[in-house]
C-alpha positions in Angstrom: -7.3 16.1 -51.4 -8.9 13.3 -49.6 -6.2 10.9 -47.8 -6.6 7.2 -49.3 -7.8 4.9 -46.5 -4.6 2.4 -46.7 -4.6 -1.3 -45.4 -1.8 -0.2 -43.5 -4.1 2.7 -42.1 -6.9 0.1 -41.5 -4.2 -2.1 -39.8 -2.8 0.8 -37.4 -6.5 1.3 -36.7 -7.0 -2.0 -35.1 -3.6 -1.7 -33.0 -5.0 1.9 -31.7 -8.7 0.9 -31.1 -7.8 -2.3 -29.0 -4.8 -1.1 -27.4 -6.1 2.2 -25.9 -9.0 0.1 -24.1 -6.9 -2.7 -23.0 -4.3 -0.6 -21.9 -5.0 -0.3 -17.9 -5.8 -3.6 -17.6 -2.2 -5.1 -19.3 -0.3 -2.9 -18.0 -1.6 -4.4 -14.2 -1.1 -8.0 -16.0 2.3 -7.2 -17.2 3.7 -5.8 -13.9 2.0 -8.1 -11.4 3.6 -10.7 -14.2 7.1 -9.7 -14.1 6.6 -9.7 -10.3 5.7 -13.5 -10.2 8.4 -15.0 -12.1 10.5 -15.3 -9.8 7.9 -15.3 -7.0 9.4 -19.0 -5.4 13.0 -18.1 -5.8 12.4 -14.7 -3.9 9.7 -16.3 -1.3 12.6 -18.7 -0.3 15.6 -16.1 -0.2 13.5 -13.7 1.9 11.8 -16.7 4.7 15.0 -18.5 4.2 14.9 -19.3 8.0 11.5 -21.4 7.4 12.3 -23.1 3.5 16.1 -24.3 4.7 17.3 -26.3 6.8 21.2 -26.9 9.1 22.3 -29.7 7.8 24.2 -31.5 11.0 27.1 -33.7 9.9 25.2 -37.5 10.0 22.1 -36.6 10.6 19.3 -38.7 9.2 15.9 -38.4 8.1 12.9 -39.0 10.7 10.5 -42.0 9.2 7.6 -39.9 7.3 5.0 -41.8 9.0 6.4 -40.6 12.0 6.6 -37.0 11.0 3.0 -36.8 9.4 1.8 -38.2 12.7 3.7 -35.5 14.6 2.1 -32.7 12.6 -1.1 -34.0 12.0 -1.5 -34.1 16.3 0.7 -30.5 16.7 -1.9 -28.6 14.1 -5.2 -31.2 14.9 -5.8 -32.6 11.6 -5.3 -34.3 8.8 -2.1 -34.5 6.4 -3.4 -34.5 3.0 -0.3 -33.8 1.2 3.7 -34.2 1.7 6.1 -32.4 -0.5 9.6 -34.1 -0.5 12.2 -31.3 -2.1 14.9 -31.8 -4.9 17.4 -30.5 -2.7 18.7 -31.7 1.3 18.7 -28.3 2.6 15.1 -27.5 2.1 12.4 -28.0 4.7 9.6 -30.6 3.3 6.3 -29.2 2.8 3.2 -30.9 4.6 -0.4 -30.0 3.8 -2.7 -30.2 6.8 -6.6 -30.1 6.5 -8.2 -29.2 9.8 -10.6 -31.4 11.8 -14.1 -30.4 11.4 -15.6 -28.4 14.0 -18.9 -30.2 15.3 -20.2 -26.7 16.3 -19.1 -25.5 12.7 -21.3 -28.7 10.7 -24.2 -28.1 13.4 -24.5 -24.3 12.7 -24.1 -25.2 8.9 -27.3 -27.6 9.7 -29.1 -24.8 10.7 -28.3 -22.2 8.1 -29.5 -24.5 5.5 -32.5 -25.1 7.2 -33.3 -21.5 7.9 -36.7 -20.6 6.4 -36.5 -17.1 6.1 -33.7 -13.9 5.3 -33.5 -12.9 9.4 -32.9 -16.8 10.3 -30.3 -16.7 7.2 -28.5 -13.3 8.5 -28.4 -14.4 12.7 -27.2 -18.1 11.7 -24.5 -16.4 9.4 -23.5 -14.2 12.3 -23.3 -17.3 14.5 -21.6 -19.9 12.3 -18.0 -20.3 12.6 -16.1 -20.6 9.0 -14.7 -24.0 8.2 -10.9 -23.5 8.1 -8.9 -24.8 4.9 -6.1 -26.5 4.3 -2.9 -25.0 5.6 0.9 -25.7 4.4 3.5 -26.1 7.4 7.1 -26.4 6.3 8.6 -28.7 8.6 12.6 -30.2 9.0 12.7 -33.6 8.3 15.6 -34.2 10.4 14.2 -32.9 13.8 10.7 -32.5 13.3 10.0 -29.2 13.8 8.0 -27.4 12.2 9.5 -24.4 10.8 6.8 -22.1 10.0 3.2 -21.2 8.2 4.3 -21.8 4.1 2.2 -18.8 3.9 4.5 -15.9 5.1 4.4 -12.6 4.5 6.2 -12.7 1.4 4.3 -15.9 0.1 0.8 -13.5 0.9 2.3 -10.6 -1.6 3.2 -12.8 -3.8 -0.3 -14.8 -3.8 -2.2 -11.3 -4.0 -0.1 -10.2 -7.0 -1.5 -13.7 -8.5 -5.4 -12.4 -7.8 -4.6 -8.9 -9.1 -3.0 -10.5 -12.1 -5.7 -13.4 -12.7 -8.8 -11.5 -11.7 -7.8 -8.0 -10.9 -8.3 -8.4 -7.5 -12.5 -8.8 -8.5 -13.9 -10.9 -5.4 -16.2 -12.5 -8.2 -13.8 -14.5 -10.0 -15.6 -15.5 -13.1 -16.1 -11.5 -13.9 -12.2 -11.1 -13.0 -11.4 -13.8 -15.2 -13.2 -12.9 -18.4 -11.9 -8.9 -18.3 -8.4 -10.5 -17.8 -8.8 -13.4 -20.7 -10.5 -10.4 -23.0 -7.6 -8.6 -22.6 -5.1 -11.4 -23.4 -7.0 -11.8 -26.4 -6.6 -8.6 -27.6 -2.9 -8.7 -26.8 -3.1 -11.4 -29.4 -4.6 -8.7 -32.1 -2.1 -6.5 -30.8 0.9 -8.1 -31.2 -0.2 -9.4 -34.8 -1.1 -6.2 -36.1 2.3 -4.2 -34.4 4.2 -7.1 -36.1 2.8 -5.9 -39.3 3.0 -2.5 -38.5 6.7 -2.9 -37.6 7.7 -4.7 -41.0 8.4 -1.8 -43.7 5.8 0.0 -45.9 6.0 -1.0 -48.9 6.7 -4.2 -50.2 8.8 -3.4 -52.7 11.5 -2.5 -49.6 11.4 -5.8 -48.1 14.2 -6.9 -50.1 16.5 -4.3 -48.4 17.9 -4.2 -45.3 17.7 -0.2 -44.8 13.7 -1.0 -45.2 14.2 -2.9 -41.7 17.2 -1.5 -39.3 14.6 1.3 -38.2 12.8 -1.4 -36.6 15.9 -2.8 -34.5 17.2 0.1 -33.0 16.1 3.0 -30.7 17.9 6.1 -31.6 18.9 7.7 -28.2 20.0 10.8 -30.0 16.7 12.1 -30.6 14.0 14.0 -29.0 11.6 12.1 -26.6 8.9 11.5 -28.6 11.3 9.8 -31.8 13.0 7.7 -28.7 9.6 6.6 -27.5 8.0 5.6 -30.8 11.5 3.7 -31.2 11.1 2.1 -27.6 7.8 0.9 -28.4 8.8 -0.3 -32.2 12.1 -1.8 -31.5 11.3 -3.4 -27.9 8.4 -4.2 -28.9 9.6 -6.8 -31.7 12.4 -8.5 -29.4 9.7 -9.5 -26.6 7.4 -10.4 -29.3 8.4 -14.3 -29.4 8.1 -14.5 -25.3 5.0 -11.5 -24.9 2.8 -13.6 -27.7 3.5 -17.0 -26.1 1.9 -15.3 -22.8 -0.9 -13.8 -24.5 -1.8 -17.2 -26.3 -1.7 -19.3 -23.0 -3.4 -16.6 -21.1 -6.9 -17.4 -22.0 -6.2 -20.9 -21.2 -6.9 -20.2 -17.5 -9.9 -17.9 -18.0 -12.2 -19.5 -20.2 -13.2 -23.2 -20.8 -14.0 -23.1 -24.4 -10.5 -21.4 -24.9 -9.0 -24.3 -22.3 -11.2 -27.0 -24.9 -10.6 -25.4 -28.0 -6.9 -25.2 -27.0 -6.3 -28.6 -26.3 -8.2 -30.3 -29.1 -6.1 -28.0 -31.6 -3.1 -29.8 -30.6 -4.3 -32.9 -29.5 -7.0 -33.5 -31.1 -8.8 -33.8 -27.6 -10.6 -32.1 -24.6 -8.4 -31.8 -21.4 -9.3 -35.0 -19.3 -10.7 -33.6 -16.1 -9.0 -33.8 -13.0 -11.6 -35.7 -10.8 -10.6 -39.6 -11.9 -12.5 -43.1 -11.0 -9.8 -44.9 -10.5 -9.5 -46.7 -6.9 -7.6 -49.0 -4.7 -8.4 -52.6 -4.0 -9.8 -52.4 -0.4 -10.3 -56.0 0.9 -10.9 -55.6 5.0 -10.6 -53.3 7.9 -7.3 -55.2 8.4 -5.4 -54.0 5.1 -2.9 -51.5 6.1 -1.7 -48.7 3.3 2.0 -48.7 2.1 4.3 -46.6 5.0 5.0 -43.4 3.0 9.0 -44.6 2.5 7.4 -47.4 0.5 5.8 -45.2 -1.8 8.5 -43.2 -2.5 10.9 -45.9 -2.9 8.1 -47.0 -5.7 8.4 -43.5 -7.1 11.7 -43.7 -7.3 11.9 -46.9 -9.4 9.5 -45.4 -11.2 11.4 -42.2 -12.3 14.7 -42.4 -10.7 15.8 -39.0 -11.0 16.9 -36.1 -8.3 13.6 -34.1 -8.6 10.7 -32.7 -6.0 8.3 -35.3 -5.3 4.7 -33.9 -4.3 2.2 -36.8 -2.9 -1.4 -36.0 -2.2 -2.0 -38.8 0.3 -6.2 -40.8 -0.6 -9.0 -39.2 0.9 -10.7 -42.8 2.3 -10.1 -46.5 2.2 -10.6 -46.6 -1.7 -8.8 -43.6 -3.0 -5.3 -43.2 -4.4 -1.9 -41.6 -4.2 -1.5 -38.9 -6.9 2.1 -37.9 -7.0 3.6 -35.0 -8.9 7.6 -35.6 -9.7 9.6 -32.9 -11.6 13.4 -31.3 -11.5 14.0 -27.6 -11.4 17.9 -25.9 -12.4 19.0 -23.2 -14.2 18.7 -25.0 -17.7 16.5 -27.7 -17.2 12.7 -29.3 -18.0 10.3 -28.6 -15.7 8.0 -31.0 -17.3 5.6 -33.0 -14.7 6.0 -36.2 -14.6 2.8 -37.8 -12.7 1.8 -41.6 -11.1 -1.4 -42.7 -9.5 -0.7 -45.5 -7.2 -2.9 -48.1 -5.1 -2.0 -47.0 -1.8 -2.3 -50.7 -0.3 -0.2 -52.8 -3.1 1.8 -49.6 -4.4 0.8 -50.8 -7.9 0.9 -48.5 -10.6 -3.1 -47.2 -11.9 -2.1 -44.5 -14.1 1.3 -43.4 -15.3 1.7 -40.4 -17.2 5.4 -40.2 -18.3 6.1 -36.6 -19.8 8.7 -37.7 -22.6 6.2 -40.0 -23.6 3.6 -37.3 -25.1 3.3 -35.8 -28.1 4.2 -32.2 -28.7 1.0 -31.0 -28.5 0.4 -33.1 -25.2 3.2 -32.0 -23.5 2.6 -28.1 -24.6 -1.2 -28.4 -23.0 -0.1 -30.3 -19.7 2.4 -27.5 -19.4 0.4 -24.4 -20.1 0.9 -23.2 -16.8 4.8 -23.5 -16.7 4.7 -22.4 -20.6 3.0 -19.1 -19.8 5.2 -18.2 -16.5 8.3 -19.1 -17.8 9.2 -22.1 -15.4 9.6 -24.4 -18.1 13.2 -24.3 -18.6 14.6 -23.3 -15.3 15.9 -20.6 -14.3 17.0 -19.4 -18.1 13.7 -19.3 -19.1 12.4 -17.6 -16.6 15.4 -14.2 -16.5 14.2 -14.1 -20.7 10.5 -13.9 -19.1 11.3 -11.0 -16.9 12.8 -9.4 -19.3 10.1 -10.3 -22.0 7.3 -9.0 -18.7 9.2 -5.8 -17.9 9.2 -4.8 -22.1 5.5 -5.9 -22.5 5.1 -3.8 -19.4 6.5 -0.6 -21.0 4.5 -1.2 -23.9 1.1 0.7 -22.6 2.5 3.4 -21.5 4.9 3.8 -24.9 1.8 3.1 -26.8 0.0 5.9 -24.8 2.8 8.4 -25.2 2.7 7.9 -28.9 -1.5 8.2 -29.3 -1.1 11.7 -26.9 1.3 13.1 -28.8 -0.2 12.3 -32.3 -3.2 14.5 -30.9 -1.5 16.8 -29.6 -2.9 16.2 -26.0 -1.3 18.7 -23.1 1.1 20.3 -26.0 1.4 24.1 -27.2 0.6 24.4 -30.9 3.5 26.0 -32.0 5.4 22.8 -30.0 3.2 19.8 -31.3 4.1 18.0 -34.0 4.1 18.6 -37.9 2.3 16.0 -40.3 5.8 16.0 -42.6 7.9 15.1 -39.5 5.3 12.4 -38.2 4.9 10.9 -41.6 8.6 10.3 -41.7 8.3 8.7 -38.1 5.6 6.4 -39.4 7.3 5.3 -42.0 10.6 5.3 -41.0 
């Protein structure tokens, strides 16, 4: 007799039929994730001899001015960004953005000038590449600077991130939409497991018997019975943490996700980043605040023990943006952020994060939502531990679809449909 084509069965369909698809690709998310949470905590314990600093008995802090200058001349450029640490005993962080090459903008002149594919191809083979912005982490007792922020271990890490965000896909936007796909099906996934986890029949909901099955793994079993358990039973204690993830995932790989995201819980688009607010420039003889001035405003402005990050105005009229948040092993992580006139020091825009809303405060932290930084360190050891079960889940999921079909087994070894129906619904 014909089998009855269940819900349930429709249900386990979905959770096969997305999940053998997406597998590769999560499985390269999950690990490259686990990786990453702690990726600042291990960058700094491995280059510890660039991020800290000896702390001499009375030694004080060179004028910021005077160290900006001092780098900006060492590295020829242009400091574009100071990062002042929560803690004394960690080198500051200055962001320096080369001085354009004359040679560099002349060649440029001529490539886009070039009239046909050979002029194209000989001006690309003669046109140096404008550098970017570099990070130098510098001691802000001394003045010298430490190191390149981007060491070795900084470079893993930040390959990791592109094999995580775009599986390493030069084009990004391709990368991106494979990668927010596939958190989107981890969505699907983890709905319909949850509902394949819960007991079979409604009738047994009432009864706890109907649900231990789904909380334990028994280890006295044969392989196959410990890895449908593995998957069942692992799978429902990182569902909380592994669903969060999944939902903020496509936040970073599609805008109408990113839109549709924000206005769900705030009723509005995100505010993009580029603003039109400036500062009041009246002559060639206004001078802007010295850098201790501004953070003395900061200060006064959120006086709190926290790292201060200030992106320094790009001409006579722009602003300082500065980023002010704490780290710990229990604490918010929330951003607290200030736009400032850099002449007067008056406040433009303040953006307090206990001020918002729920729903403002979960889209302005997306980022530190889905890699666990929001809550210190505690959140981010439930992450791991959230990134290495999600992780496992592929290949448990696998294991469980091969052996079902009795893939690479003997006949008289494989499975019976008696024992596997008890598995099911057990």
């Amino acid at each position: 007799m014909k089998q009855q084509y269940t819900f349930r069965k429709f249900i386990y369909d979905i959770h096969l039929w997305l999940g053998l698809p997406s597998a590769i690709v999560l499985l390269i998310m999950c690990l490259t994730g686990t990786l990453y949470v702690f990726q600042k905590d291990i960058t700094q314990w491995v280059d510890k001899d660039k991020f800290k600093i000896q702390l001499q008995a009375g030694a004080k802090m060179l004028p910021a001015n005077q160290l900006a200058k001092a780098v900006a001349k060492e590295k020829n450029g242009k400091v574009t960004l100071i990062q002042v640490p929560q803690n004394a005993d960690e080198a500051w962080t200055f962001t320096v953005l080369p001085k354009k090459d004359k040679k560099a903008e002349k060649a440029n002149d001529d490539k886009k000038v070039a009239k046909t594919s050979k002029d194209k191809a000989e001006n690309e083979k003669v046109a140096p590449k404008q550098e970017k912005t570099k990070s130098y982490l510098v001691n802000p007792y001394t003045g010298v600077i430490q190191g390149d922020a981007q060491t070795p271990t900084a470079e893993f890490f930040a390959t990791a991130l592109k094999l995580h965000r775009w599986l390493l896909i030069e084009n990004h936007d391709i990368g991106g939409v494979i990668t927010g796909v596939a958190c989107i099906m981890m969505i699907f996934l983890q709905i319909t497991g949850l509902m394949l986890w819960a007991p079979t029949k409604i009738k047994n909901w009432g009864k706890f018997s109907a649900w231990k099955q789904g909380f334990k793994i028994k280890t006295d079993a044969k392989f196959k019975r410990i890895n449908f358990d593995m998957h069942k039973a692992l799978g429902f204690y990182a569902f909380i943490f592994v669903t969060i993830m999944a939902l903020t995932g496509p936040y970073f790989a599609f805008t109408w996700y990113k839109n549709a995201f924000a206005q769900t819980l705030t009723g509005k688009k995100p505010s993009p980043k580029e603003t039109s607010e400036q500062s009041v420039y009246i002559n060639d003889q206004t001078k802007p605040l010295a850098f201790e001035k501004i953070v003395d405003n900061i200060n006064a402005i959120y006086p709190y023990q926290g790292t201060t990050r200030i992106t320094l105005p790009k001409d006579s009229v722009g602003t300082v943006n500065v980023l002010k948040y704490k780290s710990g092993f229990l604490t918010s992580a929330g951003i607290d952020r200030v736009t400032l006139d850099q002449y007067s020091g008056k406040v433009i825009v303040l953006s307090r994060y206990a001020d918002k809303s729920l729903g403002e405060k979960i889209v302005s932290s997306a980022k530190l939502i889905h890699t666990g930084e929001l809550f210190g360190t505690f959140s981010k050891i439930l992450y791991f531990i959230a990134c290495l079960i999600a992780t496992s889940l592929p290949v448990t999921g696998f294991l469980i679809w091969w052996g079902r079909n009795g893939y690479g087994v003997k006949k008289k070894t494989s499975i019976t449909k008696k024992t596997m129906k008890e598995v099911i619904t057990s």
